[in-house]
Backbone atoms as SQL, in Angstrom:
CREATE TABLE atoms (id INTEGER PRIMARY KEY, chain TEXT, resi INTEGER, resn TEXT, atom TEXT, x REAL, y REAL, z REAL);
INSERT INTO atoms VALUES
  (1, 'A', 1, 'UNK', 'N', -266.936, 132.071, -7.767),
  (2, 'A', 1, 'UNK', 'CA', -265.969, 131.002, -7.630),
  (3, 'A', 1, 'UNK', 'C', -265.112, 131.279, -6.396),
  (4, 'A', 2, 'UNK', 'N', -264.994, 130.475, -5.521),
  (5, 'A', 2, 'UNK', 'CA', -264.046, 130.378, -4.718),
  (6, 'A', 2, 'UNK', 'C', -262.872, 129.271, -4.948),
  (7, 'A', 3, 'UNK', 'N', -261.923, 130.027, -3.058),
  (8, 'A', 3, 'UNK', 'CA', -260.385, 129.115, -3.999),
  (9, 'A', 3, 'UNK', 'C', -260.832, 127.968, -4.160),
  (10, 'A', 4, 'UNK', 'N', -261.708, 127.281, -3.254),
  (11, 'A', 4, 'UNK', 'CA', -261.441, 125.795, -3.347),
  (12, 'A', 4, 'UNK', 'C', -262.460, 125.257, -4.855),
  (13, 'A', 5, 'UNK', 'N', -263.019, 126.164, -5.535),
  (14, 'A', 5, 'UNK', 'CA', -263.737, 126.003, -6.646),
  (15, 'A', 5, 'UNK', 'C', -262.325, 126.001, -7.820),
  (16, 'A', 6, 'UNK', 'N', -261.825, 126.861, -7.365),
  (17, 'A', 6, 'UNK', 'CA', -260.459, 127.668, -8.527),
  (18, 'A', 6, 'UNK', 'C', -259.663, 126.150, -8.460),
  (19, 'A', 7, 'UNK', 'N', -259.026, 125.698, -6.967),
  (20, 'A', 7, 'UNK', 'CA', -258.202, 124.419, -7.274),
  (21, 'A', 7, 'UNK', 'C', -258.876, 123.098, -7.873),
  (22, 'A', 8, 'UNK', 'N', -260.207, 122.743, -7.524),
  (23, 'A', 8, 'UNK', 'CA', -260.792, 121.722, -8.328),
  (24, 'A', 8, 'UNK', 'C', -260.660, 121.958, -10.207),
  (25, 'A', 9, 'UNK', 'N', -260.705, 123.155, -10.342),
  (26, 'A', 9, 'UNK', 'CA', -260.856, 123.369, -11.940),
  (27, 'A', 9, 'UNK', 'C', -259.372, 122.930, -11.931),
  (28, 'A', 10, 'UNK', 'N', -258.275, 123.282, -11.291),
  (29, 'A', 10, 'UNK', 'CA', -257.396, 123.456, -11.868),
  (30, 'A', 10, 'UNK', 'C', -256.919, 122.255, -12.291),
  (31, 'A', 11, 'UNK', 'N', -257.197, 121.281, -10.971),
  (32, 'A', 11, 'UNK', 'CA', -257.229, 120.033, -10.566),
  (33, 'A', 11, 'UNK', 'C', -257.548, 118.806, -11.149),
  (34, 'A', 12, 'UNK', 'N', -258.802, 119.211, -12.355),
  (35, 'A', 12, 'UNK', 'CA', -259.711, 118.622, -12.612),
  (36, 'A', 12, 'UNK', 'C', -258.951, 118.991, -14.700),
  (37, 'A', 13, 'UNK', 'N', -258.789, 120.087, -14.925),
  (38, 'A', 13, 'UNK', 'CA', -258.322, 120.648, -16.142),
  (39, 'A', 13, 'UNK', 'C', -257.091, 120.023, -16.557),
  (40, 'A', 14, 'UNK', 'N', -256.002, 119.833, -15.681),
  (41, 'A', 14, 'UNK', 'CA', -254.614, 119.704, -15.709),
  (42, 'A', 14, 'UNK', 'C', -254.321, 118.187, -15.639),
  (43, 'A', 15, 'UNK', 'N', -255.426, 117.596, -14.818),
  (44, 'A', 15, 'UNK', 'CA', -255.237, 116.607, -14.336),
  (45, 'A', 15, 'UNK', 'C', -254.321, 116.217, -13.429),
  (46, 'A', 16, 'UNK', 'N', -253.834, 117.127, -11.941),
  (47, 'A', 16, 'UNK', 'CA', -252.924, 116.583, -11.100),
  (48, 'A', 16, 'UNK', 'C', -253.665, 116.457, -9.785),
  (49, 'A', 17, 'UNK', 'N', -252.892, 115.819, -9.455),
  (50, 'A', 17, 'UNK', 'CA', -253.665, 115.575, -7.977),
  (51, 'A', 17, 'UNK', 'C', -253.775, 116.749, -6.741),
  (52, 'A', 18, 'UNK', 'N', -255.225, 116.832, -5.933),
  (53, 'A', 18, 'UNK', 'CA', -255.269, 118.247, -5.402),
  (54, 'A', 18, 'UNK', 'C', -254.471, 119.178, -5.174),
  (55, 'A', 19, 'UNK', 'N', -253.227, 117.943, -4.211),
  (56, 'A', 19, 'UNK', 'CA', -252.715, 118.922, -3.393),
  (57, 'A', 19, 'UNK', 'C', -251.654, 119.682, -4.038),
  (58, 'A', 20, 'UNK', 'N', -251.190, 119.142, -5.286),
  (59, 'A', 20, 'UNK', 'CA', -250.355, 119.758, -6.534),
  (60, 'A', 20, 'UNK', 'C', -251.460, 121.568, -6.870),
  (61, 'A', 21, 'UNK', 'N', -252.429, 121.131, -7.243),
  (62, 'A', 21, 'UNK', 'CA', -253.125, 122.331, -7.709),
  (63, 'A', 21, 'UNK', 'C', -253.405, 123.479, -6.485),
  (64, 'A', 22, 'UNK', 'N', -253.590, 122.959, -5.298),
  (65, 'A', 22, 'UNK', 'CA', -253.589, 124.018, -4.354),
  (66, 'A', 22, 'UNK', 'C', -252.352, 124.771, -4.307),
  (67, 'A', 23, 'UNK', 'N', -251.524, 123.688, -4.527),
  (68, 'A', 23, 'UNK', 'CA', -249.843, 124.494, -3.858),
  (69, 'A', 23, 'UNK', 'C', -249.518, 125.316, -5.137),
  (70, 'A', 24, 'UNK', 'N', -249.946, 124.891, -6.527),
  (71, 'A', 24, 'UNK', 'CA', -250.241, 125.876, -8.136),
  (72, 'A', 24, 'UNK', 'C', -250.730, 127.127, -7.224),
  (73, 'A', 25, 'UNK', 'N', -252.221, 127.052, -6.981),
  (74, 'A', 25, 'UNK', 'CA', -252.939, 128.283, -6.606),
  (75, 'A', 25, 'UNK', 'C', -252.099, 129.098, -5.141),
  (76, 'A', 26, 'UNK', 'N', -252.144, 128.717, -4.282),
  (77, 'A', 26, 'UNK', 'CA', -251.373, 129.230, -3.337),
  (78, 'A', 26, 'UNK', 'C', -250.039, 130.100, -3.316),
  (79, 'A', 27, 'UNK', 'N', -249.285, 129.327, -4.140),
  (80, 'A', 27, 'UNK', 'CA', -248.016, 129.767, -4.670),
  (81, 'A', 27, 'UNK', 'C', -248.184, 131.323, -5.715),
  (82, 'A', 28, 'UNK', 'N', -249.171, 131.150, -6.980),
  (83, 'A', 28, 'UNK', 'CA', -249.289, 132.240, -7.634),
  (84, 'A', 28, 'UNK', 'C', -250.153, 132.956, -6.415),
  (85, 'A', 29, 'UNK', 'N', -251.100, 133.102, -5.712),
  (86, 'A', 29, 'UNK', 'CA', -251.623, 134.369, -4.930),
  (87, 'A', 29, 'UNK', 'C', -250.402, 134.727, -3.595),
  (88, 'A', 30, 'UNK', 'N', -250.111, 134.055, -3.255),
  (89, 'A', 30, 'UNK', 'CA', -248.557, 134.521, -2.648),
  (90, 'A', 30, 'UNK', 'C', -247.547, 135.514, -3.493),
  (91, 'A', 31, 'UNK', 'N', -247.459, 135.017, -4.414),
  (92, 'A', 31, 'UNK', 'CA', -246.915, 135.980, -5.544),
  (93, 'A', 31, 'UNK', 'C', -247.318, 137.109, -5.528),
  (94, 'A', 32, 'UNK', 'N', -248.304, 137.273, -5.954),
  (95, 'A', 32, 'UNK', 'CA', -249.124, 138.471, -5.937),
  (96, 'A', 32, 'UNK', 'C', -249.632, 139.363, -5.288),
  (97, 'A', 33, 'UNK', 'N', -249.367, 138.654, -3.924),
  (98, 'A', 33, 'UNK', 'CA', -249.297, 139.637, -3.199),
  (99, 'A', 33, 'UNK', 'C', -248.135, 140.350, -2.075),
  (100, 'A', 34, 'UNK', 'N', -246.599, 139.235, -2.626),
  (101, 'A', 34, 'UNK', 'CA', -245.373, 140.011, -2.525),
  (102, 'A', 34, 'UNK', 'C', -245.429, 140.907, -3.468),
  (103, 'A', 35, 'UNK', 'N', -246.042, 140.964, -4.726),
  (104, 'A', 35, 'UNK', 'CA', -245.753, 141.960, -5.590),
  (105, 'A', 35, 'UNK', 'C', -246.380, 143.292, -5.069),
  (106, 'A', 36, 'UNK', 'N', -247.411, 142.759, -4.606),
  (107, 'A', 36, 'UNK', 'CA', -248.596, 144.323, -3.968),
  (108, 'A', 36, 'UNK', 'C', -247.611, 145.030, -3.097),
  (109, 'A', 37, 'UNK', 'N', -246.939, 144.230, -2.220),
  (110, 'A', 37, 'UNK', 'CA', -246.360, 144.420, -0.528),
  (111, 'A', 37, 'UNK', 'C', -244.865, 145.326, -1.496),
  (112, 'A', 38, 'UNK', 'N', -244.571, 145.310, -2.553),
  (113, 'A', 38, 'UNK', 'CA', -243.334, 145.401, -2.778),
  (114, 'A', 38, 'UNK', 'C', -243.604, 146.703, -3.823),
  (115, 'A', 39, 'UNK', 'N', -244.756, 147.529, -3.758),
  (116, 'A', 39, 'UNK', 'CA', -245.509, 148.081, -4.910),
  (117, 'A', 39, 'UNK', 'C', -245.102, 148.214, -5.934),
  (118, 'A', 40, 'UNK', 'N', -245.536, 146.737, -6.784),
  (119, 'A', 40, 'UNK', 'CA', -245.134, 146.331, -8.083),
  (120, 'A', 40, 'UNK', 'C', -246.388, 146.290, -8.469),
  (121, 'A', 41, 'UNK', 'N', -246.599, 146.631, -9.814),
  (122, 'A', 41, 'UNK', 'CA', -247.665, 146.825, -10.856),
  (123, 'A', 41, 'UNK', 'C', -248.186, 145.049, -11.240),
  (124, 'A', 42, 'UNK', 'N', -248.806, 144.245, -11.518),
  (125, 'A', 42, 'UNK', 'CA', -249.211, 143.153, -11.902),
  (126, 'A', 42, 'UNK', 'C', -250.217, 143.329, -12.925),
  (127, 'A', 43, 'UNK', 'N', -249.456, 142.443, -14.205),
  (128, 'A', 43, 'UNK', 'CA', -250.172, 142.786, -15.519),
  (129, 'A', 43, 'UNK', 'C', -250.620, 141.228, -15.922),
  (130, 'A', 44, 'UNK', 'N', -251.789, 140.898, -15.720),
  (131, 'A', 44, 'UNK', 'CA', -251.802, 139.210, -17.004),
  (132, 'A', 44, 'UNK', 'C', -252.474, 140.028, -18.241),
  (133, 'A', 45, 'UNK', 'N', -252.062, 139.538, -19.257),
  (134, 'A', 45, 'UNK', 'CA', -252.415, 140.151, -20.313),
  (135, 'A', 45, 'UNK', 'C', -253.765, 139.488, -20.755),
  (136, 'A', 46, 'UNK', 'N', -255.048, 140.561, -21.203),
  (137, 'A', 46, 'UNK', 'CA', -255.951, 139.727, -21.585),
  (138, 'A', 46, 'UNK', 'C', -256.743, 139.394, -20.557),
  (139, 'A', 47, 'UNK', 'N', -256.426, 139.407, -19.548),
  (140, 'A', 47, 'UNK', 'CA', -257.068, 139.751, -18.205),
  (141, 'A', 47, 'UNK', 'C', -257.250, 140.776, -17.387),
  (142, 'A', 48, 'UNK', 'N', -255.939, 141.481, -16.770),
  (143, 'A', 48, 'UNK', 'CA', -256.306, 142.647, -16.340),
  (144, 'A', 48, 'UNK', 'C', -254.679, 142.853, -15.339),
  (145, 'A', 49, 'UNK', 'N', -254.990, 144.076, -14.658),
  (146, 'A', 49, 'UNK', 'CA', -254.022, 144.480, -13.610),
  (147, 'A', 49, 'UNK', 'C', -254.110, 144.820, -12.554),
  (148, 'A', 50, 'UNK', 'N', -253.252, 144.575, -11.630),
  (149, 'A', 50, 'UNK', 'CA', -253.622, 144.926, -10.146),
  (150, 'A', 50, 'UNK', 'C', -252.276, 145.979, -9.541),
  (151, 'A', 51, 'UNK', 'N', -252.642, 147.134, -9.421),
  (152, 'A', 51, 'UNK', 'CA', -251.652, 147.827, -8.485),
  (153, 'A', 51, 'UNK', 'C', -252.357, 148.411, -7.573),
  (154, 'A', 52, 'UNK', 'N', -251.024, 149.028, -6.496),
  (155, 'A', 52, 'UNK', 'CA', -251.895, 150.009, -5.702),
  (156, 'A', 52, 'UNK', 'C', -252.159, 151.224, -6.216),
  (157, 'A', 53, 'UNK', 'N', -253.187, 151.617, -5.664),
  (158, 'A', 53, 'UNK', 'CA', -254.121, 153.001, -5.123),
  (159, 'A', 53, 'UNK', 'C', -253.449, 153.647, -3.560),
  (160, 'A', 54, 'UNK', 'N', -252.423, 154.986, -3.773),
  (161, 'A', 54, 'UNK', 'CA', -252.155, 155.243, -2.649),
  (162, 'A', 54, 'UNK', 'C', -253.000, 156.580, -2.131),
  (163, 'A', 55, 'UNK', 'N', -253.613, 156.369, -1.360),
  (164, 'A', 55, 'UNK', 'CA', -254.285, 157.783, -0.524),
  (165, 'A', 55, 'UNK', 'C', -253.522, 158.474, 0.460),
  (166, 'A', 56, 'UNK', 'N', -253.581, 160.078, 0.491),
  (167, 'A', 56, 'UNK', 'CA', -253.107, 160.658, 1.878),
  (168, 'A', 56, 'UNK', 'C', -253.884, 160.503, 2.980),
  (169, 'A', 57, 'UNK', 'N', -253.399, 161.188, 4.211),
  (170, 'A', 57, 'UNK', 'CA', -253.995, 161.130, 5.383),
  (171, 'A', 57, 'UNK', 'C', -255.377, 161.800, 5.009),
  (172, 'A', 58, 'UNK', 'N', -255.839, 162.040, 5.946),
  (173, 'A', 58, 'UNK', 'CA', -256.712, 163.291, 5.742),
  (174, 'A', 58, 'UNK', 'C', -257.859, 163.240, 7.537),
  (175, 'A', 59, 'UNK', 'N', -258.763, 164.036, 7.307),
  (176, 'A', 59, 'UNK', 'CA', -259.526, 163.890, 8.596),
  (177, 'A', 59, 'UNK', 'C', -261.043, 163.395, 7.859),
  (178, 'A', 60, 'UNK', 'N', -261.629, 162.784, 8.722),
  (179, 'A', 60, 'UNK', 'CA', -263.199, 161.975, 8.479),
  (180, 'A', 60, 'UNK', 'C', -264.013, 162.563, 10.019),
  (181, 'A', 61, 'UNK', 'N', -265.454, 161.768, 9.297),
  (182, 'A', 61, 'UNK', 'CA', -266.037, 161.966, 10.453),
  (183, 'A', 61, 'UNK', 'C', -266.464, 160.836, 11.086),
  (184, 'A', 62, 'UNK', 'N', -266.729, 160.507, 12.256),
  (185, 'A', 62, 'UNK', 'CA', -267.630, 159.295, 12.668),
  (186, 'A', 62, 'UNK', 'C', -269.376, 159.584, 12.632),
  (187, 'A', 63, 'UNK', 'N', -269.611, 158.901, 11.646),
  (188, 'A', 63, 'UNK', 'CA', -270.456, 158.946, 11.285),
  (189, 'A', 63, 'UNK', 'C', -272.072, 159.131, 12.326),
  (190, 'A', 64, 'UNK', 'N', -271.895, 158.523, 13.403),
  (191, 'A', 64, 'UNK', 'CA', -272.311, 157.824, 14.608),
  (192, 'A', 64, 'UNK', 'C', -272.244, 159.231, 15.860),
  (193, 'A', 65, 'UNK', 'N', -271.280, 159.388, 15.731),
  (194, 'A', 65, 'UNK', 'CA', -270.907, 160.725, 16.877),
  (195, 'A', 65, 'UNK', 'C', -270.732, 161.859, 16.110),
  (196, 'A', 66, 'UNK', 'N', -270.221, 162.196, 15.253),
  (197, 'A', 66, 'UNK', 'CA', -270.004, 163.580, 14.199),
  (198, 'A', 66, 'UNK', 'C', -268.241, 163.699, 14.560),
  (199, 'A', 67, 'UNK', 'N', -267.763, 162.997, 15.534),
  (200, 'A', 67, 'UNK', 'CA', -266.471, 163.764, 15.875),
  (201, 'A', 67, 'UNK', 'C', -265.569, 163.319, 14.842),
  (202, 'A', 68, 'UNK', 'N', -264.790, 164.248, 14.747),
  (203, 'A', 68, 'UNK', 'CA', -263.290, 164.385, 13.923),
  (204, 'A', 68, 'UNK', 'C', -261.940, 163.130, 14.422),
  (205, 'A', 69, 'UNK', 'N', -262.099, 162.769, 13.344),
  (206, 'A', 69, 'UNK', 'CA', -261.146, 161.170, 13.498),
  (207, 'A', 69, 'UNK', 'C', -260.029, 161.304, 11.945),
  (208, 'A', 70, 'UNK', 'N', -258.582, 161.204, 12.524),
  (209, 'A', 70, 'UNK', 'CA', -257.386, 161.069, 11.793),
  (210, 'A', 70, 'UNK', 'C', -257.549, 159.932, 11.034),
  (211, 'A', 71, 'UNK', 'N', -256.982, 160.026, 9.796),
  (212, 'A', 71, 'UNK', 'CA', -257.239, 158.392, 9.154),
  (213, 'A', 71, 'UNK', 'C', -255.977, 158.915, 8.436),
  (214, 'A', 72, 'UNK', 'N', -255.254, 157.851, 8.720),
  (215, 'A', 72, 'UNK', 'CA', -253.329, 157.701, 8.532),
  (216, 'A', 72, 'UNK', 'C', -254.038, 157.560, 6.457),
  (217, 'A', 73, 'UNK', 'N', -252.724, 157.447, 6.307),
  (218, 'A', 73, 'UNK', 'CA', -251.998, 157.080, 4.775),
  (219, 'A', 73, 'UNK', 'C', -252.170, 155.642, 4.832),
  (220, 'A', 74, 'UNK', 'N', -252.915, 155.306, 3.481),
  (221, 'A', 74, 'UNK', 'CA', -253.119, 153.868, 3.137),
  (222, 'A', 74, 'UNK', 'C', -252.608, 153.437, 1.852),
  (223, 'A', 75, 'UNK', 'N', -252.364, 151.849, 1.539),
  (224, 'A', 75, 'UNK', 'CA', -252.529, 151.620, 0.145),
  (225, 'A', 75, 'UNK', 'C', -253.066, 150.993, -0.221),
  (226, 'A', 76, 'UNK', 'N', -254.176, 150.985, -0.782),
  (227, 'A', 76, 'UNK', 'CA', -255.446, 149.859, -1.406),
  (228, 'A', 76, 'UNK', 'C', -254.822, 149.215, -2.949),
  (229, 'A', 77, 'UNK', 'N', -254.948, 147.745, -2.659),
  (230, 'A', 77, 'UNK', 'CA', -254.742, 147.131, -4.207),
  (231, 'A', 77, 'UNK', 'C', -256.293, 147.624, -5.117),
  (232, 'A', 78, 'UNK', 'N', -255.967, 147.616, -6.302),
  (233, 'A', 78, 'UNK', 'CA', -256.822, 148.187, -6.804),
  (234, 'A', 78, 'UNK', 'C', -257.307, 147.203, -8.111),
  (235, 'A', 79, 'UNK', 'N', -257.840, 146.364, -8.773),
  (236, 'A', 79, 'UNK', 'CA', -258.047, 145.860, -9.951),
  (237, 'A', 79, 'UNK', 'C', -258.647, 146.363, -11.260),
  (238, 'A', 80, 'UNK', 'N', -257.920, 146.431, -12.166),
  (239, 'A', 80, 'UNK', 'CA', -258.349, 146.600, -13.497),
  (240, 'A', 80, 'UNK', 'C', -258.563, 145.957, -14.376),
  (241, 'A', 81, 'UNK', 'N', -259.619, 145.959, -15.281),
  (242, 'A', 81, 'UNK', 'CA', -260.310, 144.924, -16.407),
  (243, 'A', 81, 'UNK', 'C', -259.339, 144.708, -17.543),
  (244, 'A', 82, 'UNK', 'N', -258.845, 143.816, -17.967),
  (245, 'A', 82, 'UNK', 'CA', -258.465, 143.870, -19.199),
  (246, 'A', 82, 'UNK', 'C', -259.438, 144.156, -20.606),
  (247, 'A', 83, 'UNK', 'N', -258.770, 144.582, -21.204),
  (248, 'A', 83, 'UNK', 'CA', -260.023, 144.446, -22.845),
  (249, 'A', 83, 'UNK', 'C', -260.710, 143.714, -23.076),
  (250, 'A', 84, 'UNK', 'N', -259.650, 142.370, -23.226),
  (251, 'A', 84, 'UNK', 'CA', -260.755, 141.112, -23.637),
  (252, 'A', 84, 'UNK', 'C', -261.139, 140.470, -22.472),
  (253, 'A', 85, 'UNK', 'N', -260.656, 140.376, -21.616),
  (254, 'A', 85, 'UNK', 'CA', -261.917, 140.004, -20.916),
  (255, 'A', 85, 'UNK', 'C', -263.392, 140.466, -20.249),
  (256, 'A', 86, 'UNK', 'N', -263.044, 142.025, -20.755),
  (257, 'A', 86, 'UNK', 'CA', -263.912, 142.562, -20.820),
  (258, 'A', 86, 'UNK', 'C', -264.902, 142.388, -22.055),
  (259, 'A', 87, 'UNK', 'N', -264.379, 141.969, -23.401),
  (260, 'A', 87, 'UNK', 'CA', -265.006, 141.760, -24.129),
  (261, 'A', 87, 'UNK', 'C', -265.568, 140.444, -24.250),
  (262, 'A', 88, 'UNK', 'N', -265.163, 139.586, -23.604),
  (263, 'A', 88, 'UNK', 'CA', -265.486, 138.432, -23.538),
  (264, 'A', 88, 'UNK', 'C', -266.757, 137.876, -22.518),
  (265, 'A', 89, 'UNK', 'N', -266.614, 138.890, -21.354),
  (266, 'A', 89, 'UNK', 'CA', -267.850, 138.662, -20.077),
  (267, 'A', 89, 'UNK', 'C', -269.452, 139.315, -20.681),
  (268, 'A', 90, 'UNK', 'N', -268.746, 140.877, -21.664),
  (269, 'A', 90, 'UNK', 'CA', -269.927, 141.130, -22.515),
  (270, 'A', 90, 'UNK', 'C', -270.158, 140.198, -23.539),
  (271, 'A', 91, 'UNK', 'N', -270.002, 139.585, -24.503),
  (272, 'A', 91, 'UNK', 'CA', -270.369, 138.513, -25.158),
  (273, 'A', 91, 'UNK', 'C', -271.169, 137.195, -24.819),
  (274, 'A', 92, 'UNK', 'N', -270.708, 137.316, -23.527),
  (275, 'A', 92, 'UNK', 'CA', -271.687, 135.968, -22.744),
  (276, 'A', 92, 'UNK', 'C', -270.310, 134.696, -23.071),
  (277, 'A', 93, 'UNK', 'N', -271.329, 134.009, -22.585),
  (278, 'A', 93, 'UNK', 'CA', -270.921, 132.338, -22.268),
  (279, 'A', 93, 'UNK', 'C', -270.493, 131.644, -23.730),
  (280, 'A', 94, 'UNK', 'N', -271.627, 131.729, -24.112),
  (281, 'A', 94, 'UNK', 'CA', -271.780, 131.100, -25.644),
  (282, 'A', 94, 'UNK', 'C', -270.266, 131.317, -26.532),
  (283, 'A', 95, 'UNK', 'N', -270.171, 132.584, -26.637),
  (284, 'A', 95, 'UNK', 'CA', -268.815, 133.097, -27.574),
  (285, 'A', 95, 'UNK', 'C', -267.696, 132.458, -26.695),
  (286, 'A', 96, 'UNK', 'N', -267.443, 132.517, -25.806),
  (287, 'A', 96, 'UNK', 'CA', -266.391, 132.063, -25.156),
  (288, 'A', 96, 'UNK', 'C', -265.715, 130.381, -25.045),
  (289, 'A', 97, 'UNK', 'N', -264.621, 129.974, -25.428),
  (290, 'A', 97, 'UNK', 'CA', -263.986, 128.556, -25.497),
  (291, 'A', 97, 'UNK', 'C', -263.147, 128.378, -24.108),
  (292, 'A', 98, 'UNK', 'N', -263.408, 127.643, -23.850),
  (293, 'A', 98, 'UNK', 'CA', -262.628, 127.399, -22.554),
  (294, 'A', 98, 'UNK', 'C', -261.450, 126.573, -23.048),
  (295, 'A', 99, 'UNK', 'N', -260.081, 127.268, -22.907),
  (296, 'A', 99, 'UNK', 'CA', -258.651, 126.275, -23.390),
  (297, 'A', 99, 'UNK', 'C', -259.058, 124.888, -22.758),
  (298, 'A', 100, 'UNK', 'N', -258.043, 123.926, -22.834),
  (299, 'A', 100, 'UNK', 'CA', -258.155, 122.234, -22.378),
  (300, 'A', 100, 'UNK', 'C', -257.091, 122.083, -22.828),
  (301, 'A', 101, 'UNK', 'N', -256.251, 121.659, -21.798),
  (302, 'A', 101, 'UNK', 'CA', -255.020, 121.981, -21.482),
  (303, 'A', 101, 'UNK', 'C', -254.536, 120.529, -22.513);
């Protein structure tokens, strides 16, 4: 699914007109990712969580040349499964109800 798949559902579920559901979708991933920028934990329940993953520096190699290359301090967002929707993607399609708003 992509976004513009994500705003038609939303679009299409809710019944508002596109540009309402884009500025829905836009608005919550903006969110979410002041929360990343601000390293805040993000929990939907039943779905899952997203924080960062912080790494130190350290040295690498180039793979290509062998030489020794610095690689600074990073922070990777990281995603985690919730339960049920973990239990729910194993179950398949069938078990699953889609709300209707």
């Amino acid at each position: 699914m992509t976004k513009a798949d994500l705003i038609a559902a939303i679009e299409k579920q809710a019944g508002i007109p596109h540009k309402k559901a884009e500025m829905v979708v836009n608005i919550t991933f903006d969110s979410m990712i002041k929360a990343l920028y601000a390293d805040e934990r993000i929990e939907i329940r039943g779905f899952g969580s997203f924080a960062n993953r912080n790494y130190k520096a350290y040295e690498g190699r180039n793979p290509k040349t062998g030489k020794v290359v610095k690689v600074s301090p990073k922070k990777v967002p990281f995603f985690k499964v919730g339960k049920q929707l973990k239990e729910m993607v194993d179950a398949g399609k069938d078990k699953y109800v889609i709300r209707e708003a």
